[in-house]
KOLLUMTI-979340 format. One line per 5 residues: number of its first residue (from 1); their letters; for each residue x, y, z of N, C-alpha, C, O, CB. Coordinates in steps of 0.1 Angstrom, whole numbers, plus 5000, padded with zeros to 4 digits. Glycine has a CB too. Layout:
N
NUM) A) X Y Z X Y Z X Y Z X Y Z X Y Z  ... .
This chain:
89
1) XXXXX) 7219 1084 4691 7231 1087 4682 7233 1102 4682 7225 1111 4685 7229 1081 4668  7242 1104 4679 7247 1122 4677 7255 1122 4668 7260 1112 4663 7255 1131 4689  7256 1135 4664 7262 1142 4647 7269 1149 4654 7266 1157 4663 7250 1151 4634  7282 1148 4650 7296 1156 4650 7296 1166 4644 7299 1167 4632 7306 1150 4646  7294 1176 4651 7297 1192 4637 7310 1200 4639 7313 1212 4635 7283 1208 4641 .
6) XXXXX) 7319 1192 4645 7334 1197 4647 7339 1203 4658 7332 1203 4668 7336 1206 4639  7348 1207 4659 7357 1209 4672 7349 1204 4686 7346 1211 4695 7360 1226 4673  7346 1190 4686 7344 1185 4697 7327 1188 4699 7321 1185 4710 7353 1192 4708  7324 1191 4691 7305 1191 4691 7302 1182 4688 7307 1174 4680 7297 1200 4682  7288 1180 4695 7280 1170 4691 7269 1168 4699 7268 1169 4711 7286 1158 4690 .
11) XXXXX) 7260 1166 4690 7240 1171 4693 7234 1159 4689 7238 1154 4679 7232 1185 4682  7226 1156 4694 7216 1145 4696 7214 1145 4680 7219 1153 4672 7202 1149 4706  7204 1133 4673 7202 1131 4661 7187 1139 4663 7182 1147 4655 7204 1115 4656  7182 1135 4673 7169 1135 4675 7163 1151 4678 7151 1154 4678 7166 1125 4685  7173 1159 4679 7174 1173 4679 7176 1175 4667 7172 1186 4665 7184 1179 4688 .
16) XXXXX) 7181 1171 4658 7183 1180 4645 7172 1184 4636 7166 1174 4633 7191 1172 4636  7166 1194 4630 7154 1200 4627 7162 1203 4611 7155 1204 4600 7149 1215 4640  7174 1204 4611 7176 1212 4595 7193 1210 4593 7202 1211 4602 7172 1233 4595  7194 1206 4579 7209 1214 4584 7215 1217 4567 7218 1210 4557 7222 1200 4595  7217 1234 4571 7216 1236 4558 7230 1244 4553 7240 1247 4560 7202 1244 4556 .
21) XXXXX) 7228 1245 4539 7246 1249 4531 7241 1267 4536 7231 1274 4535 7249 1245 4506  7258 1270 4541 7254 1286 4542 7256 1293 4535 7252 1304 4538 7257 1292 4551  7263 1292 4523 7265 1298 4515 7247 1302 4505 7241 1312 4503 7276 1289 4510  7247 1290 4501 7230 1288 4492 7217 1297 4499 7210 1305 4494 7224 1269 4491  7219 1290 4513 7205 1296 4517 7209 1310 4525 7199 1315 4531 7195 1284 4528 .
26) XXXXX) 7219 1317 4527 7218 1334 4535 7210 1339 4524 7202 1349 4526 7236 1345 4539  7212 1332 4512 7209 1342 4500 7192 1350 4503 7189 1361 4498 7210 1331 4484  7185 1340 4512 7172 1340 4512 7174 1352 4525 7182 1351 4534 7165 1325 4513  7164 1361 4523 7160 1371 4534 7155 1363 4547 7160 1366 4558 7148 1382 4527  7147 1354 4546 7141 1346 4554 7153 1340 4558 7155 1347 4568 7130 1338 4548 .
31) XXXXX) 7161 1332 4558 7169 1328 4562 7179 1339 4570 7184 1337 4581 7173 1321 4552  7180 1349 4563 7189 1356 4573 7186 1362 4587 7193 1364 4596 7193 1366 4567  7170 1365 4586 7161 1369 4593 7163 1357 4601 7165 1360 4613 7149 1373 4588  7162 1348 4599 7162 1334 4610 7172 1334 4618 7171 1333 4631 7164 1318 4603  7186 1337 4611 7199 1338 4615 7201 1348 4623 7213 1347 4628 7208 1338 4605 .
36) XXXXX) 7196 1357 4626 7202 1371 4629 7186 1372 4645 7188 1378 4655 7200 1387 4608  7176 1367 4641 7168 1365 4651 7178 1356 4665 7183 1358 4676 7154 1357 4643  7178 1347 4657 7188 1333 4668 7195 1339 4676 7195 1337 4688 7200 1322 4661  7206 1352 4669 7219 1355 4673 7215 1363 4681 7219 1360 4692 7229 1358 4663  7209 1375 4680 7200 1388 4692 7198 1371 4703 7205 1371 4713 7176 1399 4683 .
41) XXXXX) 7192 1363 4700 7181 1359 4712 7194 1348 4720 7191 1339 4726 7162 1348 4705  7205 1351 4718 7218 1340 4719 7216 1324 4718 7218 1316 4727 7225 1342 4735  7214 1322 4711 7208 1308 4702 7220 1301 4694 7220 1290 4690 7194 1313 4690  7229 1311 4692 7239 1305 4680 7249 1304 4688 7255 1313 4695 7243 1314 4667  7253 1287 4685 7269 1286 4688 7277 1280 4674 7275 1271 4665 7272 1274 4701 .
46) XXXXX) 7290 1291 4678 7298 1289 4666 7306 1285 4671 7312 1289 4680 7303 1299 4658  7309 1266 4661 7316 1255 4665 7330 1261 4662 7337 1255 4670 7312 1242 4657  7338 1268 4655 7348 1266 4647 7353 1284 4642 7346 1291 4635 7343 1255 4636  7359 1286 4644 7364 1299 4644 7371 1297 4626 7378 1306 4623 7377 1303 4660  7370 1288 4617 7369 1288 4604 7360 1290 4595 7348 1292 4599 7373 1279 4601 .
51) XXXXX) 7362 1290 4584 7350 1295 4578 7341 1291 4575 7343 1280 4569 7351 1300 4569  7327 1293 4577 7314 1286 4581 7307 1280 4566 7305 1286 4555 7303 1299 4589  7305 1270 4568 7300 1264 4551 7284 1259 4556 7276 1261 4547 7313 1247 4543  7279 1255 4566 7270 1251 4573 7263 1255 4582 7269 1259 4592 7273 1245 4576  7249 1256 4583 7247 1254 4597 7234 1243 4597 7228 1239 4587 7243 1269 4605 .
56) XXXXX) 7231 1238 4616 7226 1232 4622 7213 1235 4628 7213 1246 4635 7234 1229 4627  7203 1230 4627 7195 1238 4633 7186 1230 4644 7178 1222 4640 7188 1246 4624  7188 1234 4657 7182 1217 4662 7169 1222 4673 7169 1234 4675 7196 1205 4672  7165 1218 4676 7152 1218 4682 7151 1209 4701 7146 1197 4702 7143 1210 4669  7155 1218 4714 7156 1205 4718 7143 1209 4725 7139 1220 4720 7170 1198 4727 .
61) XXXXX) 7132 1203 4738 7124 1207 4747 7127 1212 4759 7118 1218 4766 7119 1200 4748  7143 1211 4765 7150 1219 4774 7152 1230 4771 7144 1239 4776 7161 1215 4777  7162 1234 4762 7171 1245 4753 7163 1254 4739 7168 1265 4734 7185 1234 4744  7151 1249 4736 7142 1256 4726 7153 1257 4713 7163 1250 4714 7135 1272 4733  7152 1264 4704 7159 1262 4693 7175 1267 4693 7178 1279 4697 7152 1269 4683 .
66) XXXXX) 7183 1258 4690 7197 1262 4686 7203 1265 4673 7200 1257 4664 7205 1254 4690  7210 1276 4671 7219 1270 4656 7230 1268 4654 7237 1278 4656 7219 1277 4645  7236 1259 4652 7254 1255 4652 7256 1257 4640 7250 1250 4631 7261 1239 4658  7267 1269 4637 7274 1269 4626 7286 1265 4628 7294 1267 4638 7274 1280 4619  7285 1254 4610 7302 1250 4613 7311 1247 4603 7306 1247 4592 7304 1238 4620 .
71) XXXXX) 7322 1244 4603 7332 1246 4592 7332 1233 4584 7341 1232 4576 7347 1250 4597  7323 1222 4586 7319 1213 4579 7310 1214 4569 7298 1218 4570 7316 1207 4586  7316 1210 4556 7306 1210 4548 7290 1203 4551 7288 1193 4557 7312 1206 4537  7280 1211 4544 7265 1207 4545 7266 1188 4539 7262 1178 4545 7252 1220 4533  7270 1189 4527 7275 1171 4520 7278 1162 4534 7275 1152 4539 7296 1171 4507 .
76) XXXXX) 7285 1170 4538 7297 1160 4542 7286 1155 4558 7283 1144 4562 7317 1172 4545  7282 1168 4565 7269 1164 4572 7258 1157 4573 7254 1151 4583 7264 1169 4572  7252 1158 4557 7239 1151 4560 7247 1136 4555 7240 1126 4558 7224 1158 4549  7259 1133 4547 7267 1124 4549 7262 1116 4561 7253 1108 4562 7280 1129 4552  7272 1122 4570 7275 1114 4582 7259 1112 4590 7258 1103 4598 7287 1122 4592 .
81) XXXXX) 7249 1119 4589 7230 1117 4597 7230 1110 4587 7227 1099 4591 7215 1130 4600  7231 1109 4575 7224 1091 4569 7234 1085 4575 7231 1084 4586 7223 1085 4548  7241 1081 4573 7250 1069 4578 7248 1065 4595 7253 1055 4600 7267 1074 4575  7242 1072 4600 7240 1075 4618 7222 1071 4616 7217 1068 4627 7245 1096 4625  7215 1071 4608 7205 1065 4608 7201 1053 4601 7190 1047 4601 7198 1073 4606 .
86) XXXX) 7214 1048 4592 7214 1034 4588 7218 1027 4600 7212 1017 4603 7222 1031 4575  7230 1031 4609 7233 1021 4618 7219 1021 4630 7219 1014 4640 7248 1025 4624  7211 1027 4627 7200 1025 4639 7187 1019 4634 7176 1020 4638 7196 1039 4646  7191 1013 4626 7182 1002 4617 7184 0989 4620 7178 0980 4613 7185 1002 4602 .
């Protein structure tokens, strides 16, 4: 299954490691440090040239860590990964 993070994205379920509100957590030094590490190491793709409420953070064994920020709310995300792991029940 895969999770839609907007403008035509979409990443494995089984890759998803996190997916968190960006507003709440930049607040955390650690978090920015995460964010700002990714972005030096080109790790971040930005889904959506709107304003970022989200990000993604996924894990694959090809690609090593990604983060997709996106103009989808974090609700509205982990929304749609429960509903994508009830249908795989």
């Amino acid at each position: 299954m895969y999770l839609y993070l907007g403008q035509e994205t979409v990443v494995p379920m089984r890759e998803v490691v996190g997916i968190f509100d960006m507003e709440n957590t930049t607040i955390s030094k650690s978090t920015r440090d995460l964010l700002s590490e990714a972005e030096k190491q080109g790790r971040v793709v930005t889904v959506s040239t709107e304003l970022p409420k989200s990000f993604v953070v996924c894990q694959s064994n090809v690609n090593g860590t990604t983060v997709y920020i996106s103009q989808i709310s974090c609700a509205t995300l982990l929304k749609r990964a429960k509903d994508l792991r009830q249908i795989e029940k």
